[in-house]
C-alpha distance (Angstrom), angle and dihedral (degrees) to the residues before:
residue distance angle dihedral
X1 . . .
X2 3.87 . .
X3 3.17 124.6 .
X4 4.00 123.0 -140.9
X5 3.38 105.1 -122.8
X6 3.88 138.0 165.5
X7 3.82 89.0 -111.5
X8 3.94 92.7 46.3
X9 3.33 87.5 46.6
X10 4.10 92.2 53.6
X11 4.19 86.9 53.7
X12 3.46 95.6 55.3
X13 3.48 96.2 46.6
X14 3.66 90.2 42.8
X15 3.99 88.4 49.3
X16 4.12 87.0 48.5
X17 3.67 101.0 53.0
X18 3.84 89.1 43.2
X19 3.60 98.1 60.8
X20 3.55 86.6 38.0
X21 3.45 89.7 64.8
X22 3.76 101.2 34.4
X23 4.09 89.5 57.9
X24 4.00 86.9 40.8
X25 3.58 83.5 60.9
X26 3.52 104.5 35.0
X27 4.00 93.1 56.3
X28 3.76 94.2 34.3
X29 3.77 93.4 51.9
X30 4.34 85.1 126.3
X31 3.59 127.2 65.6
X32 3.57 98.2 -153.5
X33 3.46 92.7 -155.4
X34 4.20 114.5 160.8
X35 4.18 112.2 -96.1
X36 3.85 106.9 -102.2
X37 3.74 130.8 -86.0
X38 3.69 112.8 -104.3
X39 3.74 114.8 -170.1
X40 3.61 112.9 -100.9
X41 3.09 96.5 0.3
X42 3.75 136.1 103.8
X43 3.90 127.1 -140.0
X44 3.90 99.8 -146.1
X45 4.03 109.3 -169.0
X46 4.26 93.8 -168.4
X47 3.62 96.1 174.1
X48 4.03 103.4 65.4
X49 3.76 128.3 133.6
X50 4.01 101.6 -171.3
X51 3.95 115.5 168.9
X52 4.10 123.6 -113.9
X53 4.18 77.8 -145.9
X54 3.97 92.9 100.9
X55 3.63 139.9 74.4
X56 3.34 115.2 -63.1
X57 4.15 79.6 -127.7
X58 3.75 96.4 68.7
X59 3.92 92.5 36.8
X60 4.03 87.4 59.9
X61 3.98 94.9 44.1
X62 3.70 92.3 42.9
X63 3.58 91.6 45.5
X64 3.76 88.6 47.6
X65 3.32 111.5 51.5
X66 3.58 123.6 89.6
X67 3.93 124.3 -47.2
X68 3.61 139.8 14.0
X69 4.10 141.1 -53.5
X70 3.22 139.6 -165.8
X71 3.47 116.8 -153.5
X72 3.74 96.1 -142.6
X73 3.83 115.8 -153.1
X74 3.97 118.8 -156.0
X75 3.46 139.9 167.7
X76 3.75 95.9 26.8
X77 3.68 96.1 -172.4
X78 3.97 100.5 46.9
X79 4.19 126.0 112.5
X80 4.01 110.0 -120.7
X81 3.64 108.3 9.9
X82 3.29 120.8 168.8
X83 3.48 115.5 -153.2
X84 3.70 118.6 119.8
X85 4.12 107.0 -117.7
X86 3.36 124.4 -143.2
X87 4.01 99.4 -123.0
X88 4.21 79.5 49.6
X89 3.74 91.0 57.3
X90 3.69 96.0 55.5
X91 4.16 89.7 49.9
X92 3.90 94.7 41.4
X93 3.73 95.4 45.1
X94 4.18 118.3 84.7
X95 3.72 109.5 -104.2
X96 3.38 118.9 -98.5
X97 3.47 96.7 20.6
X98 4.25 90.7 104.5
X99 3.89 133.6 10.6
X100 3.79 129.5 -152.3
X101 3.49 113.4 -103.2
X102 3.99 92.9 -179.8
X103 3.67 103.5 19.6
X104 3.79 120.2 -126.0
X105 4.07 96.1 13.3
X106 3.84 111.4 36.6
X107 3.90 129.6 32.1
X108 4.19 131.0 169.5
X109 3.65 132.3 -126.1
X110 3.72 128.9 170.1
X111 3.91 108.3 -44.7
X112 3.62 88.9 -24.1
X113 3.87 143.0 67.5
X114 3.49 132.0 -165.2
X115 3.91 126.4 -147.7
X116 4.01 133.1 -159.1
X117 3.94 111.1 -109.7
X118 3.27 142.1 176.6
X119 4.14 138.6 -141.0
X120 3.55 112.4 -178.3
X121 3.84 128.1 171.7
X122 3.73 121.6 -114.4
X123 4.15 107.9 -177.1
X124 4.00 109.5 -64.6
X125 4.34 84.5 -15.4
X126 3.67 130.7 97.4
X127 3.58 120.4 -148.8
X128 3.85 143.1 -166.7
X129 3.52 123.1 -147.1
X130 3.70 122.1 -156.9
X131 3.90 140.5 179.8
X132 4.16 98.8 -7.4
X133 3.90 121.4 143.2
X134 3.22 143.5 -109.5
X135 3.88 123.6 35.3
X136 3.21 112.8 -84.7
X137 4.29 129.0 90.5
X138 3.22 128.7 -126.9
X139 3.57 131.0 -97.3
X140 3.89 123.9 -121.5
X141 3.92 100.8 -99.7
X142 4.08 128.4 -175.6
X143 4.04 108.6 -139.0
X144 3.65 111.9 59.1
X145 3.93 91.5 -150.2
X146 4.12 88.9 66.0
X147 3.78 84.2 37.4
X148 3.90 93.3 60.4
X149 3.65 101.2 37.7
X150 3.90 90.7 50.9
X151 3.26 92.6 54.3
X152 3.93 94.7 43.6
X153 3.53 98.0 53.2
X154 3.79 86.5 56.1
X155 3.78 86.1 56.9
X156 4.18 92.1 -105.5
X157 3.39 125.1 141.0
X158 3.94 111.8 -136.7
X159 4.37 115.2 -142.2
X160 3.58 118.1 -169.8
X161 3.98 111.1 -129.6
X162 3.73 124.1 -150.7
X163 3.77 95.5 -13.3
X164 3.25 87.8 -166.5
X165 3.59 106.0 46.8
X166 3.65 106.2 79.9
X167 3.76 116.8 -154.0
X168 3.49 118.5 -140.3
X169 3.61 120.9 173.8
X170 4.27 103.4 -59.6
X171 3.94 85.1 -24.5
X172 3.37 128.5 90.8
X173 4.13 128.5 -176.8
X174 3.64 145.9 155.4
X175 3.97 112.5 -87.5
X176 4.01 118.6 -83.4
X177 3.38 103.7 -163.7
X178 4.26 150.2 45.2
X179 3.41 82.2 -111.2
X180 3.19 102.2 58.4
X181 3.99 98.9 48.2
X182 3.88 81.7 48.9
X183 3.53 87.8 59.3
X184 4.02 91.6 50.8
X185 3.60 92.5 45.8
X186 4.01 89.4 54.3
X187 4.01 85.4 44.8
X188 3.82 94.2 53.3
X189 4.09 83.5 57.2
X190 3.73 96.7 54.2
X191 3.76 98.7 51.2
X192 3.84 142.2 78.4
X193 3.65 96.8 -130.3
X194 3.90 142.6 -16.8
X195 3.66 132.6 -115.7
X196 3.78 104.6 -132.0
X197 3.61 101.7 168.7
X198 3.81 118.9 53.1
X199 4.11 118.2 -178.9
X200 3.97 90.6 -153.7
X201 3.42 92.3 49.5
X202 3.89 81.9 95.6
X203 3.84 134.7 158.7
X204 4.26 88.6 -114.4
X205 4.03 93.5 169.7
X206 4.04 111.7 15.9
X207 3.59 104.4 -123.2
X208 3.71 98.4 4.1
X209 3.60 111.3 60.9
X210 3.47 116.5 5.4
X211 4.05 129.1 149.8
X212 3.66 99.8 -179.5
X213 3.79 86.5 106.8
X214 3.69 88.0 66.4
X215 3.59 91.3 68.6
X216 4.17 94.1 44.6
X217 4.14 86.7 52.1
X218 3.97 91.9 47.4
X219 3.67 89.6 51.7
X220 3.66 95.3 45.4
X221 4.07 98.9 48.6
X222 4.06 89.6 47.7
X223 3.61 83.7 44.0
X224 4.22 93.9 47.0
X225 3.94 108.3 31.8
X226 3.91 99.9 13.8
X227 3.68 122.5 40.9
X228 3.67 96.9 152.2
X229 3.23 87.4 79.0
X230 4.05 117.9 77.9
X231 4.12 94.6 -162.2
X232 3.82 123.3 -130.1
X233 3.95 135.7 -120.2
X234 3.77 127.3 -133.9
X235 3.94 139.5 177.9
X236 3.54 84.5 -155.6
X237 3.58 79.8 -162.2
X238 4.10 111.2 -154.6
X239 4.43 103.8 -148.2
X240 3.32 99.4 -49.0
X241 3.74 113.2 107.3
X242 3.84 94.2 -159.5
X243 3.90 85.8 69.2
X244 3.39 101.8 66.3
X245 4.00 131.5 92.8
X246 4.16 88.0 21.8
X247 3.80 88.8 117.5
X248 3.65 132.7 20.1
X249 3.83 156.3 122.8
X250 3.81 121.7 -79.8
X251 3.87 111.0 -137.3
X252 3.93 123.4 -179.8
X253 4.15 103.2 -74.7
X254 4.05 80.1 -145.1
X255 4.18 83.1 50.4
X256 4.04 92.7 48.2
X257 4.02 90.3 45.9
X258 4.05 89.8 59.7
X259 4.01 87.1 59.2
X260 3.69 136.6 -131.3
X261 3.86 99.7 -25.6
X262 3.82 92.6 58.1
X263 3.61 88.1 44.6
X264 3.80 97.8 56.1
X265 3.69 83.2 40.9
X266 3.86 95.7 59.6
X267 3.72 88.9 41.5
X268 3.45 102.7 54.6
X269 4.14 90.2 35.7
X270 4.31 90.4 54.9
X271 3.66 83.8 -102.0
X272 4.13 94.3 154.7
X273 3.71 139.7 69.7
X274 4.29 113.8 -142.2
X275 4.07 121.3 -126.7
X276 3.71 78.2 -122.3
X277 4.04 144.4 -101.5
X278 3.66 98.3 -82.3
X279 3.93 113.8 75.3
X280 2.80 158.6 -79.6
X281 4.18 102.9 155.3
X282 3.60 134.5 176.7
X283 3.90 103.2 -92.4
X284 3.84 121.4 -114.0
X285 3.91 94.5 -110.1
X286 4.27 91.4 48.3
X287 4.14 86.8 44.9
X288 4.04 90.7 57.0
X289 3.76 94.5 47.6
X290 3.92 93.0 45.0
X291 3.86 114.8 34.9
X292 3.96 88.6 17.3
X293 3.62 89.8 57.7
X294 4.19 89.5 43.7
X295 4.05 82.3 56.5
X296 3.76 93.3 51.7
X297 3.49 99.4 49.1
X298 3.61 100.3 43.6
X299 3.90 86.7 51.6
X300 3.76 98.8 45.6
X301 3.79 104.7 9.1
X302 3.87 93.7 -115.7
């Protein structure tokens, strides 16, 4: 039997603050730190699913700080969510505190502004919605061609997320077949633009699951087959509001003042610089408590 000892006691301390470290390191392996400032310029991260479950504190200095959100709706028709709505933030924020600068879809406060979006799914697709009319969202749809021109002839622009993350059901994976990268290829020509860097698209388990690739093959089709298109960045931040504005596109500040049409406009025209290919992601540790959570809830409504 083992006897409790000074040295013994040394080892397992030693062993303790090791792993401590190791797993501090392993699910901390992001900074998360917001993209930089760029003068005149505004980092818009349109692709952002941020929770109205926090303080109303932390919603307002989030929301305020430098840069643009969109306040991404999805899954119109499901019990509980959680993701802060655009018409929500302009009831659960105190008055005064922001104005409208395009009434209904974007609104300023502080440095930053925050703009109502859209993610709807559209068979094994995601897409995001931006700038259409009227007030109602979208429905999830299966053929991207009657996705698009819906959403066109309510004056919305239509970006492809993750191309190559395929959603199906609570999974999501790389495609697995021809077929499938057929079916990206035919996606790429419906839309206005392409999301070619994804934050979640993360390496979660080194050489087991990892979705960083999905990002790299994005890149490299828009790069190949469609070069008009200039490819967008998103934290698609899951909950957490410390996720958001990591990544982005930088549009004209003078552009994002004139609202939503000017937006779309720039968009669609090449009108925006990206953060860039390389990094940042959303670290391990910050994934598990945001889209883990997501996956939790809408499997046993907790």
């Amino acid at each position: 039997m083992g006897r409790i000892n000074r040295r013994n006691m040394f080892k397992v301390l030693g062993i303790g603050v090791a792993s401590a470290v190791a797993g501090h390191l392993y699910f901390n392996n992001e900074s998360k730190e917001p993209a930089p400032v760029r003068e005149g310029k505004v980092l818009c991260d349109f692709h952002a699913h941020p929770t109205h479950k926090e303080s109303v504190d932390t919603i307002v200095e989030r929301l305020s700080s430098p840069g643009l959100v969109g306040l991404t709706v999805k899954d119109i028709d499901a019990s509980g969510t959680a993701v802060l709505r655009y018409e929500q933030a302009l009831d659960l924020l105190p008055k005064g505190s922001f104005y409208e600068t395009d009434k209904g879809r974007v609104a300023k406060m502080g440095q930053g502004y925050f703009a109502r979006t859209q993610e709807i799914q559209v068979g094994k697709h995601h897409l995001l919605v931006l700038g259409w009319e009227g007030k109602d969202y979208f429905p999830n749809m299966e053929n991207i061609d009657e996705a698009v021109r819906k959403i066109h002839e309510k004056k919305g622009i239509a970006v492809l997320n993750h191309p190559f993350a395929l959603v199906i059901g609570q999974n999501v994976r790389m495609p697995n077949s021809d077929e499938e990268r057929g079916e990206i290829r035919h996606a790429y020509g419906c839309v206005d633009e392409v999301e070619t860097k994804n934050a979640y698209c993360i390496k979660l388990v080194p050489g087991i699951i990892d979705m960083q690739p999905a990002n790299h093959n994005a890149e490299q089709l828009r790069r190949d087959e469609f070069p008009h298109f200039n490819g967008m960045e998103a934290s698609d931040c899951h909950r957490r509001w410390s996720q958001i504005k990591i990544v982005g596109n930088y549009i004209p500040q003078a552009v994002v003042e004139s609202g939503m049409d000017g937006i779309k406009s720039a968009i669609k025209a090449r009108n925006f610089e990206r953060l860039g290919d390389s990094g940042p992601y959303i670290s391990r540790g910050s994934f598990t408590l945001g889209m883990g959570r997501d996956i939790i809830t809408s499997l046993f409504g907790i």
